[in-house]
C-alpha positions as CSV (number, residue, x, y, z in Angstrom):
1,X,101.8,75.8,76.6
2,X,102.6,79.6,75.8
3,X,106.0,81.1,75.8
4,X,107.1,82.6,79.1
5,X,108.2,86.1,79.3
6,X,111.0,87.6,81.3
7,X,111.0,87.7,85.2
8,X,111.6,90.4,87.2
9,X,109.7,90.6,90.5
10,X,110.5,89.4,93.8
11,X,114.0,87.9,93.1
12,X,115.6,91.3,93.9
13,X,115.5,94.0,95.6
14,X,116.8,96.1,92.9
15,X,117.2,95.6,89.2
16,X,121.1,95.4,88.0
17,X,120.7,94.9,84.8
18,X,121.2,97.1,81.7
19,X,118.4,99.5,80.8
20,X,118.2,97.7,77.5
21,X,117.5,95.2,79.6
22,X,115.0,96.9,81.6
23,X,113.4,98.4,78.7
24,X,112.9,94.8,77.0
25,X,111.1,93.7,80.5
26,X,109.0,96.8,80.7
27,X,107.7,95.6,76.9
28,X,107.0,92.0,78.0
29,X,105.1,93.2,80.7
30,X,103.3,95.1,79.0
31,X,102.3,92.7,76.4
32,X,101.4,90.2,79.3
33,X,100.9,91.4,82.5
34,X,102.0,90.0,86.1
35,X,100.5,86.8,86.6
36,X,103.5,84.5,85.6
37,X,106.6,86.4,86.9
38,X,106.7,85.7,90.1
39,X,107.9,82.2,89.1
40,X,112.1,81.5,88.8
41,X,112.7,78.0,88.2
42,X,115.1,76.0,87.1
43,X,116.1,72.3,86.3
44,X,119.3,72.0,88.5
45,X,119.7,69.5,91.0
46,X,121.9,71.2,94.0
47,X,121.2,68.5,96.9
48,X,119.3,65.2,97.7
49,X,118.0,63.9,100.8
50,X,120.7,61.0,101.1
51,X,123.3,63.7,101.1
52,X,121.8,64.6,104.4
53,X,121.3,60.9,105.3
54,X,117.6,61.3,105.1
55,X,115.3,58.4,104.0
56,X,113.5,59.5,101.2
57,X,111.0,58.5,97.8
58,X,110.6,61.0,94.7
59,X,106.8,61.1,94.5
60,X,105.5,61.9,90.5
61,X,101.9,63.2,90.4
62,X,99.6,63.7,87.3
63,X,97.5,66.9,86.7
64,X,94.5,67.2,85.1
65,X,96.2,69.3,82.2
66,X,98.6,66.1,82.2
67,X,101.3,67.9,83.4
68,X,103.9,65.8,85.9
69,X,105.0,66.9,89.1
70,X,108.0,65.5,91.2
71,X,108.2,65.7,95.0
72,X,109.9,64.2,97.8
73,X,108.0,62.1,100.6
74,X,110.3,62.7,103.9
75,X,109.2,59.7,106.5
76,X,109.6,61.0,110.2
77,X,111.9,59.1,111.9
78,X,110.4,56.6,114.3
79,X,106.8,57.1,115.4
80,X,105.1,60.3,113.2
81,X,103.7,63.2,115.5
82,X,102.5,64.4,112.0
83,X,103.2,65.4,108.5
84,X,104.4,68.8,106.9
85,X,103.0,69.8,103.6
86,X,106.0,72.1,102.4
87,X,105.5,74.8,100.1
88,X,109.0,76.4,98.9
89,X,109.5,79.2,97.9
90,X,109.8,81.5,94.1
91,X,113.0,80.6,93.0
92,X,115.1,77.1,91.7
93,X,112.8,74.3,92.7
94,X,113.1,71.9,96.1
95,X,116.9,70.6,96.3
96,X,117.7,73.9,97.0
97,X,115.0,74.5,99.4
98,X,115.8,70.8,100.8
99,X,117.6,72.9,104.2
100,X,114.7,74.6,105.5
101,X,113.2,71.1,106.1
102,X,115.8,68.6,106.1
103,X,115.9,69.2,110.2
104,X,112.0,67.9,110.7
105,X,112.1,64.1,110.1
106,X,114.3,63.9,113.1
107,X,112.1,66.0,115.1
108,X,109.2,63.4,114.5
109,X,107.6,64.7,111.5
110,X,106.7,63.5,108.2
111,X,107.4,66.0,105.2
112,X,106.0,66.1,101.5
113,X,107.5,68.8,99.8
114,X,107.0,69.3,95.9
115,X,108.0,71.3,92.7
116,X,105.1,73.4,90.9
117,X,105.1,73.0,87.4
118,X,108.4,73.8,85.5
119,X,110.5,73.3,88.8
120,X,113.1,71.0,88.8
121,X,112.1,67.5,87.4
122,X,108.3,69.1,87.2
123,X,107.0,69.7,83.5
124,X,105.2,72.5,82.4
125,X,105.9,76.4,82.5
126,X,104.7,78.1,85.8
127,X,101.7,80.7,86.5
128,X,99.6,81.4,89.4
129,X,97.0,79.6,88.4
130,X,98.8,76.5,87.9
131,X,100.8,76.6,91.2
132,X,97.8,76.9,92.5
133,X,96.4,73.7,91.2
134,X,99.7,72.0,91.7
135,X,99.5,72.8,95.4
136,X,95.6,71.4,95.5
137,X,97.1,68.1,94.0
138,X,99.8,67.7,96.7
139,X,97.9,68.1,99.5
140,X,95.4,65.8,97.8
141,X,97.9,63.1,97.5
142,X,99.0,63.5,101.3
143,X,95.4,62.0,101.7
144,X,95.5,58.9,100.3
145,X,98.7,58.0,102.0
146,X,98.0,55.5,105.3
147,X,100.6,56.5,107.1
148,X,99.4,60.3,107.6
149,X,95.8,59.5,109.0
150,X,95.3,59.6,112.8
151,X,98.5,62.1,112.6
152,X,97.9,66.0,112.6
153,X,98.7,67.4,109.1
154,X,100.2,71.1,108.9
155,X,101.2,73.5,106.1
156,X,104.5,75.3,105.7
157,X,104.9,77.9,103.5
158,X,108.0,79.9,102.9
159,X,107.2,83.6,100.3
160,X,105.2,82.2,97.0
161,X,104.7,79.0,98.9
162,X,102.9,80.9,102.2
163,X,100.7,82.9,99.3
164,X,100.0,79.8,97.6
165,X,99.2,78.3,100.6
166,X,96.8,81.1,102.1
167,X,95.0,80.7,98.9
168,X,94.8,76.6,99.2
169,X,94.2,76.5,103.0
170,X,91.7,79.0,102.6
171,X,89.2,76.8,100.3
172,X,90.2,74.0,102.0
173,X,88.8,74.7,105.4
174,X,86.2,76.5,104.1
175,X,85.1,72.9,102.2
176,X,85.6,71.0,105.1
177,X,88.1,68.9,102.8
178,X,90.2,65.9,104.1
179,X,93.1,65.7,105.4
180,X,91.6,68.6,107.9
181,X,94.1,70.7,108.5
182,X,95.9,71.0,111.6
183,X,97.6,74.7,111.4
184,X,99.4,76.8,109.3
185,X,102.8,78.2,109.3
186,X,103.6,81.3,107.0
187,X,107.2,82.6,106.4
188,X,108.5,85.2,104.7
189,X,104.8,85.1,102.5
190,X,103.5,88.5,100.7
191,X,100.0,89.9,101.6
192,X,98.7,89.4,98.6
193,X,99.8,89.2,94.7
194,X,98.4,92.0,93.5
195,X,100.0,94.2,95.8
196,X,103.2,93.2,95.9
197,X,103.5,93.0,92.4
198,X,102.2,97.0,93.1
199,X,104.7,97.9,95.5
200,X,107.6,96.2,93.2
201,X,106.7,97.8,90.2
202,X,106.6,101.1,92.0
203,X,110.2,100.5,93.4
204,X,111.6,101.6,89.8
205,X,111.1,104.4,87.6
206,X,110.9,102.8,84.2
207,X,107.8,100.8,85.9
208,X,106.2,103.5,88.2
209,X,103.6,104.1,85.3
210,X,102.9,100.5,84.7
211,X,102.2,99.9,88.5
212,X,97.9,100.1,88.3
213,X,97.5,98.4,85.1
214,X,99.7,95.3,85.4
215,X,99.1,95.0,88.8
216,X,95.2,95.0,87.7
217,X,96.0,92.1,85.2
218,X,96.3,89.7,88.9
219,X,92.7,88.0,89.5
220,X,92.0,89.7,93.2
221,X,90.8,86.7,94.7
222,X,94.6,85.7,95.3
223,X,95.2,88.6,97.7
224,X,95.9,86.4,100.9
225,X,95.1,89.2,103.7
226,X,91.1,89.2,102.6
227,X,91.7,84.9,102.7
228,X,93.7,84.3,105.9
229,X,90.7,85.0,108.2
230,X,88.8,82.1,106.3
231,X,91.2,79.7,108.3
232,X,90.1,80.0,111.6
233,X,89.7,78.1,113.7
234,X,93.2,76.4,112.1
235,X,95.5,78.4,113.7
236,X,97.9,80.1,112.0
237,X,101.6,81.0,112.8
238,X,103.5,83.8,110.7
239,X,107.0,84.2,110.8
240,X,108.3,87.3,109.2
241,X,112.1,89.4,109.4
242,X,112.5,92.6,110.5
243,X,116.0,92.4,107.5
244,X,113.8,90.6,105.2
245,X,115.2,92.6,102.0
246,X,112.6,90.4,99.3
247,X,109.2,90.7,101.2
248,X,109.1,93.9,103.6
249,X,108.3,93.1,107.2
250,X,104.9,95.5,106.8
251,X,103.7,92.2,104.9
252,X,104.1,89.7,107.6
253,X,102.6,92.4,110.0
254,X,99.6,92.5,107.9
255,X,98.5,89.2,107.2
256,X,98.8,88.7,111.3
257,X,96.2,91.4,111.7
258,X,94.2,90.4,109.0
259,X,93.9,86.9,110.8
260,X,91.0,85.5,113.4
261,X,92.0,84.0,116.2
262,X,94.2,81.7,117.2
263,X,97.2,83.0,115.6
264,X,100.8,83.7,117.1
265,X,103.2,85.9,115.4
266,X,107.1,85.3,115.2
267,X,109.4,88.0,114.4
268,X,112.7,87.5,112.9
269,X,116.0,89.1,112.2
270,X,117.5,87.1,109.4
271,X,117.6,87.0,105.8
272,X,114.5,86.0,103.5
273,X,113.9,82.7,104.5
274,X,116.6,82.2,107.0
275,X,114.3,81.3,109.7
276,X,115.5,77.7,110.4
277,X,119.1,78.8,110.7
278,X,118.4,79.6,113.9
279,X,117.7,77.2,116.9
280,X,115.6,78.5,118.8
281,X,113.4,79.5,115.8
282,X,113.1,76.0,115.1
283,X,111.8,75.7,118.5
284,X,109.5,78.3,118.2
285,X,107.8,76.5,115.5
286,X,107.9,72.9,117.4
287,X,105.8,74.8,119.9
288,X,103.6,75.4,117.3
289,X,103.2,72.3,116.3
290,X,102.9,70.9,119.1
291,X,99.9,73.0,120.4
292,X,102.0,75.0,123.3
């Protein structure tokens, strides 16, 4: 697989470093466009599931490209109400996402949760087409496991992981694909990757120029807000902050608008996903779940 260039979108918002520094991104951008810097992974391990005394099983999947992708299977402690099909989000890979769903199996819900290629114990180097594929696979997998049939099955997406999801969801309701999907849950996700990879390159002035053509270098069929009305009737929850400092609250506002009924909107005042730091939150998105 091709060399990866350096990243600069989405993980601040504002560039610190050197303008040699800046200069050297503004090349590789040039040279290769967008599509594979929205991605910051790395190979660290910061938590496990036992360390939160959760029951859990790493879960190795195969891709077509023979790639290997590691997850986690959560079981839901006693009976399941349903399962979670978590999505995380651009940066590190799923033991340091582990918190923003470590609270569910207790709550009665099963959670799968796994790393896109190059993530964590996942091999490969990450794009947006790939992620995309990797997400397809996961969700696949959640169907051949018994213990999730006859149980609703929902999609959580924090940031990448909503606008990855928008994309999978999309297709898959529009298929008529199994699991069926039960809703979807969107936090902290960009309208689209085009334009925020438009509105971030416009945020500096050694990238201003660049914004149209690199941003042009994104396939439009990933834009989310002309996908999300595909999911009706699956309703759709987005969560978005009013302090979100990664992905401006305009974005969360959007994709709502852009949606078909039913849909519920939750706004926030924490950090980028922060949401589940907050109880009530949380309960906010039980409701959800639980059709109330």
């Amino acid at each position: 697989m091709e060399s990866r260039t350096p990243r600069v979108l989405l993980k601040s918002g504002r560039i610190k470093t050197p303008l040699l520094a800046l200069l050297l991104s503004a090349a590789a951008l040039l040279q290769s466009g967008c599509s594979s810097l929205f991605f910051f992974p790395d190979k660290n391990t910061y938590i496990t599931p036992d360390r939160l005394n959760l029951t859990y099983e790493n879960i190795f999947l195969e891709t077509a490209d023979e790639e290997t992708l590691h997850g986690w299977w959560l079981p839901a402690l006693g009976d399941p109400k349903g399962t979670i099909y978590f999505l995380h989000g651009n940066a590190q890979n799923i033991s340091s996402h582990l918190l923003n769903i470590a609270w569910l199996p207790a709550e009665g819900y099963n959670v799968f949760t796994i790393d896109y290629r190059g993530y964590g114990k996942s091999t490969g180097a990450p794009d947006i087409e790939g992620a995309l594929h990797d997400s397809e696979i996961g969700l696949r997998w959640l169907a051949t496991k018994t213990d999730t049939q006859n149980t609703p099955t929902f999609l959580l997406g924090q940031s990448l992981g909503g606008a990855l999801g928008l994309t999978l969801a999309s297709e898959w309701v529009q298929r008529n694909e199994t699991p069926e999907l039960t809703g979807i849950i969107l936090d902290g996700t960009f309208s689209g990757f085009r334009g925020i990879a438009r509105e971030k390159l416009s945020n500096f002035w050694l990238t201003w120029p660049l914004q149209i053509p690199l941003s042009w270098t994104i396939p439009d069929e990933y834009e989310g807000i002309d996908q999300i009305a595909n999911i009706s009737p699956v309703p759709v929850m987005v969560i978005h902050s009013v302090r979100d400092g990664i992905i401006p609250f305009h974005h969360g506002r959007d994709l709502y608008e852009a949606a078909d009924e039913p849909k519920r909107f939750l706004q926030t005042d924490t950090g980028h996903a922060a949401t589940f730091i907050i109880p009530a939150y949380k309960n906010a998105v039980l409701e959800f779940l639980e059709g109330r």
